[in-house]
C-alpha positions in Angstrom: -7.5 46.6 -12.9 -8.2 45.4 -9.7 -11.8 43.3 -9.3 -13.2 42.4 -5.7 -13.3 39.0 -4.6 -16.7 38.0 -6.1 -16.7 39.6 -9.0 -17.8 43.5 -9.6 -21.7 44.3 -8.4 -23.9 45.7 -11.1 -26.2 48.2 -10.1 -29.8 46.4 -10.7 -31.9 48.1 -13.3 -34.9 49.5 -11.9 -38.5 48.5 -13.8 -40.3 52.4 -14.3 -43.2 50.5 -16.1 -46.4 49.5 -14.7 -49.8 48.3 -15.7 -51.2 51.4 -14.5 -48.4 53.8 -16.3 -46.8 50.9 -18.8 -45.2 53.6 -21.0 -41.9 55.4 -20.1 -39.0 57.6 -21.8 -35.1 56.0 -20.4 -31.8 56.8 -22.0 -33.9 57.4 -24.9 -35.8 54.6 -25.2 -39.3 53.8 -25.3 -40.2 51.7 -22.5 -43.4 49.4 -22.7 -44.9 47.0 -20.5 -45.5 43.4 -21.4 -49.3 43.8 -20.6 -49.6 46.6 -23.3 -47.5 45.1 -25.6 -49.5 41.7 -26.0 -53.0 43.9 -26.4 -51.6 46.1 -29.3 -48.7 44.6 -31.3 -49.6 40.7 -30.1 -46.3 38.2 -30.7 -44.6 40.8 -33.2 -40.8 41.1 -32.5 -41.0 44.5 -34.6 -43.2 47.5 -35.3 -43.7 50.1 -37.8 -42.4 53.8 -36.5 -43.2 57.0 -37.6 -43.4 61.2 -35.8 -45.3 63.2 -36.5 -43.5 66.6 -34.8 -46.7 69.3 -35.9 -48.4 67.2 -33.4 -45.4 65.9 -31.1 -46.8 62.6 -31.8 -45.3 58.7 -31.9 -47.7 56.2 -33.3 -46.4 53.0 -33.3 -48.0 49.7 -35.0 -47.2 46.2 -35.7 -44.7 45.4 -39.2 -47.5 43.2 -40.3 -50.0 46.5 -40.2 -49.3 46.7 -44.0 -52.2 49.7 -43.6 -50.5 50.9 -41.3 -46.9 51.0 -42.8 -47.8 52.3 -46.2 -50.3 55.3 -45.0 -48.3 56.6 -42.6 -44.3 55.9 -44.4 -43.1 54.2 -41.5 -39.9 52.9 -40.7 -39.2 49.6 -38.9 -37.8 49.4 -35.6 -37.2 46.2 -33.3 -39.5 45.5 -30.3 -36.4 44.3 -28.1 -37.5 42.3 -24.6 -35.5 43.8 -21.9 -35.1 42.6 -18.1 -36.4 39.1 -17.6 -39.5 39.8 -19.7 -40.7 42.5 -17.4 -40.8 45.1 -20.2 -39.8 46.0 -23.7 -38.2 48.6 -25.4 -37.8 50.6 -28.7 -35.2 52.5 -29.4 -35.1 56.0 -30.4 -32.2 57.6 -30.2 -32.5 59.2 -33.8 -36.0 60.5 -33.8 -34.9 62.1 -30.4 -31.9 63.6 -32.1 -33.4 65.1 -35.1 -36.0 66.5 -33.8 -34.3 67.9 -30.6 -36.5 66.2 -28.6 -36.2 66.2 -24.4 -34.7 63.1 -23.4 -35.3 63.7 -19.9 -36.7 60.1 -18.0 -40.3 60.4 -17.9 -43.9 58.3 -17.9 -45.4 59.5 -21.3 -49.3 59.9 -22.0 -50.6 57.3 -24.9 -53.4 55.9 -26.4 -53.7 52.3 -27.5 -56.2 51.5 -30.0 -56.3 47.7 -29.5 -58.6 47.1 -32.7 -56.7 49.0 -35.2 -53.3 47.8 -33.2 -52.0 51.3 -32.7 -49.9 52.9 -30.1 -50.0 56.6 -30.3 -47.3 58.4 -27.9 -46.9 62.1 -27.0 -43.4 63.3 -26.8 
């Protein structure tokens, strides 16, 4: 394999979120921006998942939400911090899968209940 003098080029990865529209669907993740994160989940490096497909609904809510966790049967997932700190992102590859959900890049309409720390997403 032949690489260039200077190495190969990555592409650079494109931020979609903003303050303004801080929730987006890429490569089937869930992409979040800092800003939104800090109001709802705080310092928590995971969160409590679950879908609801009657409703085509994703609430999401912060592992120490024992409430939370044990009302709605949800399953952990890690909050991962992606590109410098300029988002995050939760990956859902299998809810997407088994629920033949559309995987096609898009911003996503939420709510964000800061008080009862709970992110409800509409796939």
């Amino acid at each position: 394999m032949f690489i260039p003098p200077g190495g190969v080029r990555l592409p650079k990865r494109k931020t979609n979120v903003t303050e303004e529209q801080p929730v987006y669907l890429r490569s089937e993740h869930l992409i979040l921006h800092p800003s939104l994160v800090k109001r709802v989940f705080g310092n928590e490096q995971s969160v409590g998942v679950v879908y609801y497909p009657d409703r085509h609904t994703l609430m999401i809510a912060p592992i120490s939400n024992e409430l939370f966790l044990s009302l709605h049967k949800a399953q952990q997932y890690m909050l991962k911090q992606t590109a410098r700190d300029r988002e995050y992102a939760i990956a859902l590859h299998t809810i997407l899968y088994d629920h033949d959900i559309d995987t096609t890049e898009r911003y996503l309409p939420y709510e964000a209940n800061e008080q009862l720390q709970i992110l409800t997403v509409t796939l």
